[in-house]
PDB file of N, CA, C and O in Angstrom:
ATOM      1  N   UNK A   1      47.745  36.532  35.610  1.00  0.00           N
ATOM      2  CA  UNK A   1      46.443  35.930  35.705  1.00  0.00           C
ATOM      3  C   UNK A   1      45.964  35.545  34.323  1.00  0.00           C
ATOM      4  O   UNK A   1      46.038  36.419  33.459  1.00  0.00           O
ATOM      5  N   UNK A   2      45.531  34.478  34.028  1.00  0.00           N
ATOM      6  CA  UNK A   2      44.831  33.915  32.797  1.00  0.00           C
ATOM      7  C   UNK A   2      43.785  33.527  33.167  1.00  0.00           C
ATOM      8  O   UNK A   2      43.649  32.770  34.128  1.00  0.00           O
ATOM      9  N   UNK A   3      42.529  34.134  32.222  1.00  0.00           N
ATOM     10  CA  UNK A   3      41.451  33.749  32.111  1.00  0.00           C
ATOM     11  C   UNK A   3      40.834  32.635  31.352  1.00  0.00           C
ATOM     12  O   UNK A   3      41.018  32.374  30.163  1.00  0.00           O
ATOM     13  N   UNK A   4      40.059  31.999  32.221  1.00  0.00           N
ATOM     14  CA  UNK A   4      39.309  30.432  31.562  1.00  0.00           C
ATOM     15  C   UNK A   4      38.188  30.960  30.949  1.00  0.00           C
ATOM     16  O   UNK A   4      37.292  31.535  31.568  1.00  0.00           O
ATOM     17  N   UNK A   5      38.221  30.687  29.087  1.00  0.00           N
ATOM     18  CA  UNK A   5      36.923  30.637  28.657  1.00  0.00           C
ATOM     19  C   UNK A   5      36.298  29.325  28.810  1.00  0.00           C
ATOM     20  O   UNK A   5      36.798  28.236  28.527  1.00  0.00           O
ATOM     21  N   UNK A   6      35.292  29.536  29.230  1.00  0.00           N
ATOM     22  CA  UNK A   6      34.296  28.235  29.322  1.00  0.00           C
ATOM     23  C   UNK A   6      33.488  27.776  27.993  1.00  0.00           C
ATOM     24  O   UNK A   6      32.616  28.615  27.764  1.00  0.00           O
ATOM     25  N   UNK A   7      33.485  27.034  27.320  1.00  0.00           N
ATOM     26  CA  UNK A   7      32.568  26.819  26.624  1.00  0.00           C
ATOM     27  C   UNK A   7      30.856  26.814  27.301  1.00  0.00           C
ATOM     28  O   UNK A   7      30.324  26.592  28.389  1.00  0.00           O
ATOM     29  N   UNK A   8      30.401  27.235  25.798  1.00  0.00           N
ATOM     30  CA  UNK A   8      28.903  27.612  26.465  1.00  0.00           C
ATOM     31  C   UNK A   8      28.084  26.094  26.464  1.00  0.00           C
ATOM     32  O   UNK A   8      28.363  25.116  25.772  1.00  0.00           O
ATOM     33  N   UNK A   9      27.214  26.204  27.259  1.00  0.00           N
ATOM     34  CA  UNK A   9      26.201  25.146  27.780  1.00  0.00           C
ATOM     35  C   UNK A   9      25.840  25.024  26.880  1.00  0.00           C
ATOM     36  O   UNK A   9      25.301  25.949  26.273  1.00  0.00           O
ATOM     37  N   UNK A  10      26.014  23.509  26.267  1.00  0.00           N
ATOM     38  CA  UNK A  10      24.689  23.099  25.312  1.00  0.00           C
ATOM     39  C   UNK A  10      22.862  23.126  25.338  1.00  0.00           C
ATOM     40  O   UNK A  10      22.275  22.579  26.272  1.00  0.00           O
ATOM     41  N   UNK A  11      22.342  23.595  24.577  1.00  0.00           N
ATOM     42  CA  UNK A  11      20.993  23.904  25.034  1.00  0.00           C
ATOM     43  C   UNK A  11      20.658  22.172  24.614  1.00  0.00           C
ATOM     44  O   UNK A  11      21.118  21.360  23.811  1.00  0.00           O
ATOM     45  N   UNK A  12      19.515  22.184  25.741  1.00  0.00           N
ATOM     46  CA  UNK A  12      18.907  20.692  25.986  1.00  0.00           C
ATOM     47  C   UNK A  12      18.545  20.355  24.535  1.00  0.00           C
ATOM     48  O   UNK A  12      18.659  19.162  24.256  1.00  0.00           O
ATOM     49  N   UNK A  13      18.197  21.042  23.714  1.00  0.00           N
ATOM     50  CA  UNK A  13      18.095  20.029  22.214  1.00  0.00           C
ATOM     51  C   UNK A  13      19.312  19.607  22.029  1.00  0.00           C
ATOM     52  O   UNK A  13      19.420  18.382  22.089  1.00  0.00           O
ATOM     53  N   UNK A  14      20.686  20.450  21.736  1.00  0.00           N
ATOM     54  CA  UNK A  14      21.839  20.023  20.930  1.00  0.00           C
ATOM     55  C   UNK A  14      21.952  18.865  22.151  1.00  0.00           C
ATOM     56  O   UNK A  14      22.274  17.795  21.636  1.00  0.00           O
ATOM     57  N   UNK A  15      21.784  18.749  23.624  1.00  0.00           N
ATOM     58  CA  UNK A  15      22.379  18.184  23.997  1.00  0.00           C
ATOM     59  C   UNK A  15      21.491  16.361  24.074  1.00  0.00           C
ATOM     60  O   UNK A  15      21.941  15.376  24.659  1.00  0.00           O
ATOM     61  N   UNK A  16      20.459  16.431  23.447  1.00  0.00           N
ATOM     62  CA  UNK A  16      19.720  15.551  23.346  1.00  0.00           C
ATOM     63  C   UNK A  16      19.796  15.004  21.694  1.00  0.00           C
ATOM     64  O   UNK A  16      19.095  14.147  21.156  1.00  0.00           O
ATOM     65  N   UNK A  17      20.405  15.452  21.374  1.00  0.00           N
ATOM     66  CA  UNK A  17      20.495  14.942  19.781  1.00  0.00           C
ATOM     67  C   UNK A  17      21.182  13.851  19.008  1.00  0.00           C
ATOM     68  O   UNK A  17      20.867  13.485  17.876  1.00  0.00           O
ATOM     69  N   UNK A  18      22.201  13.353  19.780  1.00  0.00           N
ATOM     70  CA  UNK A  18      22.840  12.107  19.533  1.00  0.00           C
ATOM     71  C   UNK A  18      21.700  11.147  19.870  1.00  0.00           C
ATOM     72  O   UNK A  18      21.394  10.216  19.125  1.00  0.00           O
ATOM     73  N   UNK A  19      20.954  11.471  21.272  1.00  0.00           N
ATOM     74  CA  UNK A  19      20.084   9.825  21.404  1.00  0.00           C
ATOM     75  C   UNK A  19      18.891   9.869  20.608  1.00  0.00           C
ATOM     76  O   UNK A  19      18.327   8.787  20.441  1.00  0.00           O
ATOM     77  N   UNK A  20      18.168  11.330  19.853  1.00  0.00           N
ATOM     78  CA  UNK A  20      17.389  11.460  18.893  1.00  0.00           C
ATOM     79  C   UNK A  20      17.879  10.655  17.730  1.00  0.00           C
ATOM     80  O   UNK A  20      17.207   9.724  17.286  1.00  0.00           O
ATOM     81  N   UNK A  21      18.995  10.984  17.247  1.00  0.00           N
ATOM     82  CA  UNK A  21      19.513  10.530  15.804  1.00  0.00           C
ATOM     83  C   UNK A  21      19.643   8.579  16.073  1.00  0.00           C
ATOM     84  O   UNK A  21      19.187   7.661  15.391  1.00  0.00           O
ATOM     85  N   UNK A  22      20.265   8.568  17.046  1.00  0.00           N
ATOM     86  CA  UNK A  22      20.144   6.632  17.617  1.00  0.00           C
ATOM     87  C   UNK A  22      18.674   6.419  17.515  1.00  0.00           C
ATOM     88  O   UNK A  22      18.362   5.700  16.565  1.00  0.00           O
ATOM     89  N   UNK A  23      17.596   6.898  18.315  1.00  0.00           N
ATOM     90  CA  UNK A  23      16.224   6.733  18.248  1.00  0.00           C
ATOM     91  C   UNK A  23      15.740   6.406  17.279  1.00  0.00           C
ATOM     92  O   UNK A  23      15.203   5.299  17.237  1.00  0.00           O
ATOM     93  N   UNK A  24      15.757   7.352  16.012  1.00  0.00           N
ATOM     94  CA  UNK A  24      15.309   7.469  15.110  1.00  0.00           C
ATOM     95  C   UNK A  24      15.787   6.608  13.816  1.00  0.00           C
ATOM     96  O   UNK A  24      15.028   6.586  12.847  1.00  0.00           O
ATOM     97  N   UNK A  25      16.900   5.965  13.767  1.00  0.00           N
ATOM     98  CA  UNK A  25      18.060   5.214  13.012  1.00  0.00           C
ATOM     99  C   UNK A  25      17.207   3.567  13.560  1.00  0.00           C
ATOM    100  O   UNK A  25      16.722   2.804  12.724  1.00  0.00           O
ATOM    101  N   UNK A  26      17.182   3.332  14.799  1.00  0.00           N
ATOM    102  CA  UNK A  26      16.811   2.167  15.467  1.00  0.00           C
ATOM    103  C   UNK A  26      14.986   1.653  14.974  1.00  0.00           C
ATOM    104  O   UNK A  26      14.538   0.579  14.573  1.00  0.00           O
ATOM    105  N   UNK A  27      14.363   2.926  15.234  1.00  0.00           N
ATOM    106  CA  UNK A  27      12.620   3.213  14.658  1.00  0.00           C
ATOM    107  C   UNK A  27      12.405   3.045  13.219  1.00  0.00           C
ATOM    108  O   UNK A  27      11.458   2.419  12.741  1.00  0.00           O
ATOM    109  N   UNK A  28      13.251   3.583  12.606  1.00  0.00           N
ATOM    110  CA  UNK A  28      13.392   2.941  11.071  1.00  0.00           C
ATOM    111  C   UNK A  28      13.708   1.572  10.618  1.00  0.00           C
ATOM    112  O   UNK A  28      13.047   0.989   9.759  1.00  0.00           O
ATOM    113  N   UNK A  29      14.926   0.984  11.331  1.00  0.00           N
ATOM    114  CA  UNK A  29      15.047  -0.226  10.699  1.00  0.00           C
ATOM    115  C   UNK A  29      13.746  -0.890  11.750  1.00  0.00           C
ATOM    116  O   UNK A  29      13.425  -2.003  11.334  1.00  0.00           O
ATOM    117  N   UNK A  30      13.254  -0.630  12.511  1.00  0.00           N
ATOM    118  CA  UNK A  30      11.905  -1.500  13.110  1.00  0.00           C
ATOM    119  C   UNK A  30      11.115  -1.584  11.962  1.00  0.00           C
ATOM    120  O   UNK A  30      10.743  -2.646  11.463  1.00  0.00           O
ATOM    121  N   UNK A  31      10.711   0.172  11.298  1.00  0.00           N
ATOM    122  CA  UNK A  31       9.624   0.164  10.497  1.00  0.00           C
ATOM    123  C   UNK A  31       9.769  -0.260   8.535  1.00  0.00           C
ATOM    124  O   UNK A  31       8.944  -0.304   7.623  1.00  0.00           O
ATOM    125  N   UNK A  32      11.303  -0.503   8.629  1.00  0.00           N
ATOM    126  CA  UNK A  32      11.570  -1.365   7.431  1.00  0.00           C
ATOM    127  C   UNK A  32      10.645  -2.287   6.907  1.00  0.00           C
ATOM    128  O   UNK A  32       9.682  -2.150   6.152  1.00  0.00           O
ATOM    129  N   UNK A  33      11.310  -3.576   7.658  1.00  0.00           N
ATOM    130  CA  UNK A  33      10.213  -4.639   7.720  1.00  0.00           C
ATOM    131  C   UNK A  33       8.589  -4.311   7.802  1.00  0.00           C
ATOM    132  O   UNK A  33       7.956  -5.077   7.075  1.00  0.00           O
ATOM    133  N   UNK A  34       8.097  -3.741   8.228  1.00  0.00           N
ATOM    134  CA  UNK A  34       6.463  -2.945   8.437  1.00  0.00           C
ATOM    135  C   UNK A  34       6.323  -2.742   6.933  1.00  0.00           C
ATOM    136  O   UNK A  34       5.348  -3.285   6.413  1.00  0.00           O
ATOM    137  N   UNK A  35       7.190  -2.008   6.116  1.00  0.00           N
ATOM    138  CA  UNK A  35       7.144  -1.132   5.305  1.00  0.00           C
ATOM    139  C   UNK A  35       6.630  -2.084   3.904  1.00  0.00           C
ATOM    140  O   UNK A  35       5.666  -2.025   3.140  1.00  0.00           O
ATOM    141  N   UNK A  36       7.700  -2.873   4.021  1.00  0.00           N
ATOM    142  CA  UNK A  36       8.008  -4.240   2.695  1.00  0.00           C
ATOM    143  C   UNK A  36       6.547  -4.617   2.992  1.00  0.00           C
ATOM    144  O   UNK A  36       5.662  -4.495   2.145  1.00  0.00           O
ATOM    145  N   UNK A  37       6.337  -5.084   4.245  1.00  0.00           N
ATOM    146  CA  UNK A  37       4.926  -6.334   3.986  1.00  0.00           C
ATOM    147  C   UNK A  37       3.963  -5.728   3.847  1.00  0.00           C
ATOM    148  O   UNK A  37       3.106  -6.398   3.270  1.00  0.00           O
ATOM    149  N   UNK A  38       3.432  -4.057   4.274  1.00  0.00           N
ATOM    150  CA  UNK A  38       2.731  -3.527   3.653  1.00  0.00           C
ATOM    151  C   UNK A  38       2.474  -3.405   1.969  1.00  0.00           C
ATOM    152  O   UNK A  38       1.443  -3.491   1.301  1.00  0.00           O
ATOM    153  N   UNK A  39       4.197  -3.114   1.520  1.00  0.00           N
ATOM    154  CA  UNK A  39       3.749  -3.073   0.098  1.00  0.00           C
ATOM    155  C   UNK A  39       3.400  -4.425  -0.539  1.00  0.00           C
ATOM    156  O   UNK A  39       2.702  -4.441  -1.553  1.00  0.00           O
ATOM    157  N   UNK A  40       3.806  -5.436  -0.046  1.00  0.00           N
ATOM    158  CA  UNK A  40       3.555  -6.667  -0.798  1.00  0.00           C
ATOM    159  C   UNK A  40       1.818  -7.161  -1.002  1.00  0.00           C
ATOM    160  O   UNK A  40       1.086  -7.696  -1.835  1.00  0.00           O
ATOM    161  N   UNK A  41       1.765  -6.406   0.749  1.00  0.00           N
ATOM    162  CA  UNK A  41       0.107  -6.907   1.385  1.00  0.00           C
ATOM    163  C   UNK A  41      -0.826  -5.934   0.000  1.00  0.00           C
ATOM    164  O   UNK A  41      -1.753  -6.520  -0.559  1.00  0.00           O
ATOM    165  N   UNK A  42      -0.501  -4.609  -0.393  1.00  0.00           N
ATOM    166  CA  UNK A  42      -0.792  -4.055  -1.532  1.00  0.00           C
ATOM    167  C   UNK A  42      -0.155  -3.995  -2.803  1.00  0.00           C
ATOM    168  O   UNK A  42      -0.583  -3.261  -3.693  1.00  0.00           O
ATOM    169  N   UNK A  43       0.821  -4.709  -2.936  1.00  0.00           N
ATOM    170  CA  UNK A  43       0.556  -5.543  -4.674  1.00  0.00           C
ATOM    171  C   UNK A  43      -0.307  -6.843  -4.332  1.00  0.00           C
ATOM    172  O   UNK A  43      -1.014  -7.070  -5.313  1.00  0.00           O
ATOM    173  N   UNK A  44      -0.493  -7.643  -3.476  1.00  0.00           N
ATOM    174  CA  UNK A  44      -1.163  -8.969  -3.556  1.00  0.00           C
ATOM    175  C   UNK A  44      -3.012  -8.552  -3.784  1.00  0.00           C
ATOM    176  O   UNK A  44      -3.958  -9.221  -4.199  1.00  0.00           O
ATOM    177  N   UNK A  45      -2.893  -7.198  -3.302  1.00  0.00           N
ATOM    178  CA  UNK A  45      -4.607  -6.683  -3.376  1.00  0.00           C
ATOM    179  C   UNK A  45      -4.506  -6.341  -4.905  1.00  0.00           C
ATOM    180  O   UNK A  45      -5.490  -6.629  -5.585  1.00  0.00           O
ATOM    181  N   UNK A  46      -3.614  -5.860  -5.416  1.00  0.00           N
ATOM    182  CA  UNK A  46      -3.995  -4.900  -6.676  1.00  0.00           C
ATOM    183  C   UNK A  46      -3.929  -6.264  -7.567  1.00  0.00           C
ATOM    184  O   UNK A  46      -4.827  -6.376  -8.401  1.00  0.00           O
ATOM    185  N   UNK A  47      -2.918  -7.367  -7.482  1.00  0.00           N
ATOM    186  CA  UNK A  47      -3.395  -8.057  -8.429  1.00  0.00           C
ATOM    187  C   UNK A  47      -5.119  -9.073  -7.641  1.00  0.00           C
ATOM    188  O   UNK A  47      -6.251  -8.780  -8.025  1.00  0.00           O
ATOM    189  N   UNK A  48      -4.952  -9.740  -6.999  1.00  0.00           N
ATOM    190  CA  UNK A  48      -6.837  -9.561  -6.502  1.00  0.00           C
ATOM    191  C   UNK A  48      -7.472  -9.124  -7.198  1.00  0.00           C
ATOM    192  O   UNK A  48      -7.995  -9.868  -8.028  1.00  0.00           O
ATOM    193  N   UNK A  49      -7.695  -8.004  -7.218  1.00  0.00           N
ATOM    194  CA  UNK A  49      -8.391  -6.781  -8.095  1.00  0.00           C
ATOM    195  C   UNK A  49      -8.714  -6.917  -9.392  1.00  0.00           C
ATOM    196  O   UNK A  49      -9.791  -6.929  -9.986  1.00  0.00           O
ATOM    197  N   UNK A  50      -7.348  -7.041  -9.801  1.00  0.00           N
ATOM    198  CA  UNK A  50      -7.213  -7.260 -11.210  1.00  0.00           C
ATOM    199  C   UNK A  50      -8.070  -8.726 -11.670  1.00  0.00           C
ATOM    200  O   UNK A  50      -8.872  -8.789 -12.602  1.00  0.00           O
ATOM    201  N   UNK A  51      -7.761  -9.617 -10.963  1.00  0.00           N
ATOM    202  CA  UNK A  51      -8.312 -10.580 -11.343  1.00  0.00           C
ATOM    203  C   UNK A  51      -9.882 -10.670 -11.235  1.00  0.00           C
ATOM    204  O   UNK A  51     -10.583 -11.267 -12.051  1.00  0.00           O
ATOM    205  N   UNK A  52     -10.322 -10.035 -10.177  1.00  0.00           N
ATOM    206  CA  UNK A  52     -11.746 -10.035 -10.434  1.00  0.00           C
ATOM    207  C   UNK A  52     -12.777  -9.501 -10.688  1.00  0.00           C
ATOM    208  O   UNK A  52     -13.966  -9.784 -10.545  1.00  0.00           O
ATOM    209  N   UNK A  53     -11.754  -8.016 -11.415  1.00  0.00           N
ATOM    210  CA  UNK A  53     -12.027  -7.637 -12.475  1.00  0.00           C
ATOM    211  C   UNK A  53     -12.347  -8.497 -14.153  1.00  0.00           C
ATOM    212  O   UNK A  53     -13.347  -8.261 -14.830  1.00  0.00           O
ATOM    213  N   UNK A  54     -11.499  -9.260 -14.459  1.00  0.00           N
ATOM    214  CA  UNK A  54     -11.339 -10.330 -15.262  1.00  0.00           C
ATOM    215  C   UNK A  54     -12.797 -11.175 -14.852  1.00  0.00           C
ATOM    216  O   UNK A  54     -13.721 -11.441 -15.621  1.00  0.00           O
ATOM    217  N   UNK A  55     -12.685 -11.508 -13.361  1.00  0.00           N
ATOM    218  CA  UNK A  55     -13.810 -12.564 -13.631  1.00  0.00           C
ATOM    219  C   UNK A  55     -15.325 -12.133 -14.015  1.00  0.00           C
ATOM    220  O   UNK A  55     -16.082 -12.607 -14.862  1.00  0.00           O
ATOM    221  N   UNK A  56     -15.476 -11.231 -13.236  1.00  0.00           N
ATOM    222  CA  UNK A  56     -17.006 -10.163 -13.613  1.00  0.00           C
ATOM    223  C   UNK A  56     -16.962  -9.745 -14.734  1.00  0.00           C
ATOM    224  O   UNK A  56     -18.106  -9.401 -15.031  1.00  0.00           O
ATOM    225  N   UNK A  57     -15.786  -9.442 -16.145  1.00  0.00           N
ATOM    226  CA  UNK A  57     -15.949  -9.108 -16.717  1.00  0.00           C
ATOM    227  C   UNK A  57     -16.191 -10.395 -17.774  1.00  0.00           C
ATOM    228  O   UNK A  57     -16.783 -10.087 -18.808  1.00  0.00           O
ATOM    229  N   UNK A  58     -15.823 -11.706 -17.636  1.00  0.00           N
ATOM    230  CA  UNK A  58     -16.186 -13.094 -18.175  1.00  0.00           C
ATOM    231  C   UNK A  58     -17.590 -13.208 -18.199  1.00  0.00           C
ATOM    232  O   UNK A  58     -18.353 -13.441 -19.136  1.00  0.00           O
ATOM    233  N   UNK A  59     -17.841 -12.955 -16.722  1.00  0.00           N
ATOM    234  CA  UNK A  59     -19.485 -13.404 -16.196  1.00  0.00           C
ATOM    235  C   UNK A  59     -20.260 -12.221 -16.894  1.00  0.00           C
ATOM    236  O   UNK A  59     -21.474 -12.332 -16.721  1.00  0.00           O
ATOM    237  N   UNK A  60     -19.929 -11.229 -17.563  1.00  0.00           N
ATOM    238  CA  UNK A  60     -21.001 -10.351 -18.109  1.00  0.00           C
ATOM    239  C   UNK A  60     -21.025 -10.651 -19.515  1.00  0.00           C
ATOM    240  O   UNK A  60     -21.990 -10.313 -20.201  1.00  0.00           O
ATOM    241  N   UNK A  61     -20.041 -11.259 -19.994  1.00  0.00           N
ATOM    242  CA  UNK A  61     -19.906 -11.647 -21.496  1.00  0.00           C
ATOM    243  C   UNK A  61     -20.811 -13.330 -21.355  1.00  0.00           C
ATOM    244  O   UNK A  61     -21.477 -13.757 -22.298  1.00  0.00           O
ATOM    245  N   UNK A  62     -20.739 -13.698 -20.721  1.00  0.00           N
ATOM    246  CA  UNK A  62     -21.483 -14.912 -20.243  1.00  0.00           C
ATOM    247  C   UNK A  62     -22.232 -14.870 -20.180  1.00  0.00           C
ATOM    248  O   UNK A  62     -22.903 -15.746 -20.724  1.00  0.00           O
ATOM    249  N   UNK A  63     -23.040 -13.539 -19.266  1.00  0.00           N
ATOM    250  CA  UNK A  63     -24.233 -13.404 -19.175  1.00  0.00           C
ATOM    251  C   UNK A  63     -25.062 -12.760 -20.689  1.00  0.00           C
ATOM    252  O   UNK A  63     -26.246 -12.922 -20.986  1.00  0.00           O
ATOM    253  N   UNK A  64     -24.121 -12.091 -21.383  1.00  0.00           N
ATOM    254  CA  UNK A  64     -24.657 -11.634 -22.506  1.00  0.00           C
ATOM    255  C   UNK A  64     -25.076 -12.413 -23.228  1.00  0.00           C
ATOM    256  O   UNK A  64     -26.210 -12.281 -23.688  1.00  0.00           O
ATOM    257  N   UNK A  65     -23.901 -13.966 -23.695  1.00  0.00           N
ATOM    258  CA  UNK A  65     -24.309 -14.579 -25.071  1.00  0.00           C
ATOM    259  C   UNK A  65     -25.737 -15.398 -24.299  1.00  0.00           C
ATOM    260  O   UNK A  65     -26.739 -15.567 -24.995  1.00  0.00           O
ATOM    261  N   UNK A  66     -25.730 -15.750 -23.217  1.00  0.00           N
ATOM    262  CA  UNK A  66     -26.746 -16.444 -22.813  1.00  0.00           C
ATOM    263  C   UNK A  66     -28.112 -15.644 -22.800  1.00  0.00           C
ATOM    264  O   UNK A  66     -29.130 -16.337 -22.785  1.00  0.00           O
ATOM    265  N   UNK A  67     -28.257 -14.247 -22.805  1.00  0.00           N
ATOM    266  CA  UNK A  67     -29.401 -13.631 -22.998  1.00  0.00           C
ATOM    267  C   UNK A  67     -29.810 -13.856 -24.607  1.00  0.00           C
ATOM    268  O   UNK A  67     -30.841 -14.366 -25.043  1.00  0.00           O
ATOM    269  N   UNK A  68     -28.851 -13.397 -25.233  1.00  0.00           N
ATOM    270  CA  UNK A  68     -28.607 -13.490 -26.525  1.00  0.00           C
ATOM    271  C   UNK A  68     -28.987 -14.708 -27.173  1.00  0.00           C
ATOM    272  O   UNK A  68     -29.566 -14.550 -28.248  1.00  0.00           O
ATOM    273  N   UNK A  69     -28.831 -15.717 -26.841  1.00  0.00           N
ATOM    274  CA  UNK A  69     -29.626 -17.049 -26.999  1.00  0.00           C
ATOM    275  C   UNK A  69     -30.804 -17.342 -26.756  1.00  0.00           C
ATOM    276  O   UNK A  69     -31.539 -18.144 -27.331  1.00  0.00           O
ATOM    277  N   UNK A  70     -30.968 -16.763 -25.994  1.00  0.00           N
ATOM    278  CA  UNK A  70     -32.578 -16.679 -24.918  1.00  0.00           C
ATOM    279  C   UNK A  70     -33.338 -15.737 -25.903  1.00  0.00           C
ATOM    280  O   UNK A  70     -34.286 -16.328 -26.420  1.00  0.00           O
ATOM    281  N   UNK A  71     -33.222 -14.672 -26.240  1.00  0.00           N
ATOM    282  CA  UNK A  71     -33.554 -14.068 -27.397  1.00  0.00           C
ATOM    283  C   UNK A  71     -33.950 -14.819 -28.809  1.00  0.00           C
ATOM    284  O   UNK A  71     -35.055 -14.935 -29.338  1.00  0.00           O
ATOM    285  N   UNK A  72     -32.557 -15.323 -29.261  1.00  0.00           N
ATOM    286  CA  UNK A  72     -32.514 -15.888 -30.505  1.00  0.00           C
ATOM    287  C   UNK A  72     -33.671 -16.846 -30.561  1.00  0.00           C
ATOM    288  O   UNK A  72     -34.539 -16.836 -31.434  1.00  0.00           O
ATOM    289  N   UNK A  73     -33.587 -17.797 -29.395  1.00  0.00           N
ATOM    290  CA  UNK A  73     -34.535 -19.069 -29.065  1.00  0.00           C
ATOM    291  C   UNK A  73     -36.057 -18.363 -28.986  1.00  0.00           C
ATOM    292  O   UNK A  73     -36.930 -19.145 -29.361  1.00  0.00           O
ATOM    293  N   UNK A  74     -36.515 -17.143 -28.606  1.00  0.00           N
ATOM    294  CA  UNK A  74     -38.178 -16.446 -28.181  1.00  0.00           C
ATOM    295  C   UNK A  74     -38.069 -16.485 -29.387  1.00  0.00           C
ATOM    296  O   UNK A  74     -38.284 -17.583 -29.900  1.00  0.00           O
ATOM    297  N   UNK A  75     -37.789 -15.604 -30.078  1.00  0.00           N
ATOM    298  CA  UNK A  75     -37.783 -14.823 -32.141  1.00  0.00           C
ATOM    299  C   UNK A  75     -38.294 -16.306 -32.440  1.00  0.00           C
ATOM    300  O   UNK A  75     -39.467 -16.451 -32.782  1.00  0.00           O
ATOM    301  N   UNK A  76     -37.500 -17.345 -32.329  1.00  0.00           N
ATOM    302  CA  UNK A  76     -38.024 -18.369 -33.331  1.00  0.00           C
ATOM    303  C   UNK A  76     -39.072 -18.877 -33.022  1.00  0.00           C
ATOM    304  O   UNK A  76     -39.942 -19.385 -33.729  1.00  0.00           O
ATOM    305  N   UNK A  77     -38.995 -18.731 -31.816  1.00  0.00           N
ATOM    306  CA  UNK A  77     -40.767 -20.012 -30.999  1.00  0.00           C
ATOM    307  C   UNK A  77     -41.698 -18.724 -31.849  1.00  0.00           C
ATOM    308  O   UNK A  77     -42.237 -18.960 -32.930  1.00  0.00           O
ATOM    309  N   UNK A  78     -41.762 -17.625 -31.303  1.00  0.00           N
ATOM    310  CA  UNK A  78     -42.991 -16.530 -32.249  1.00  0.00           C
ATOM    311  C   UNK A  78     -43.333 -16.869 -33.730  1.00  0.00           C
ATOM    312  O   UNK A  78     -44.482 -16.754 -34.157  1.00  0.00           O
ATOM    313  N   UNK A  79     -42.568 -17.180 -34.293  1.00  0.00           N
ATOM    314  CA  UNK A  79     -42.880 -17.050 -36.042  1.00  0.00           C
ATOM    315  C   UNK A  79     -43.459 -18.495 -36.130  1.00  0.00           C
ATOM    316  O   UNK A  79     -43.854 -18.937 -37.209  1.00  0.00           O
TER     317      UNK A  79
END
């Protein structure tokens, strides 16, 4: 008489884990593409940013010499 070892039953995770690892392989390259145009969508903001930073910071130097004139111009009408 010879006895049959059986291999033991895979428990429902191990036995669900090949279509996890496919799942998850397939969900990534979906969220690739997602990934890129997000970052682009946030470098295209940061330079934005940057730039109008630049412009408000024009318009306050703008706004300065023009006070500054406005000044210069009162001083003289007084005397």
């Amino acid at each position: 008489m010879t006895t049959k070892k059986t291999a033991p039953s895979p428990t429902p995770l191990e036995a669900t884990q090949p279509i996890m690892e496919w799942w998850a392989e397939q969900w990534m390259q979906g969220a690739k593409p997602m990934t890129r145009m997000q970052l682009a969508w946030m470098e295209n903001l940061s330079e934005i940013m940057q730039q109008e930073a630049r412009f408000l910071s024009a318009l306050a130097e703008s706004s300065q010499r023009i006070a500054k004139c406005y000044d210069t111009h009162q001083a003289t009408r007084r005397r």
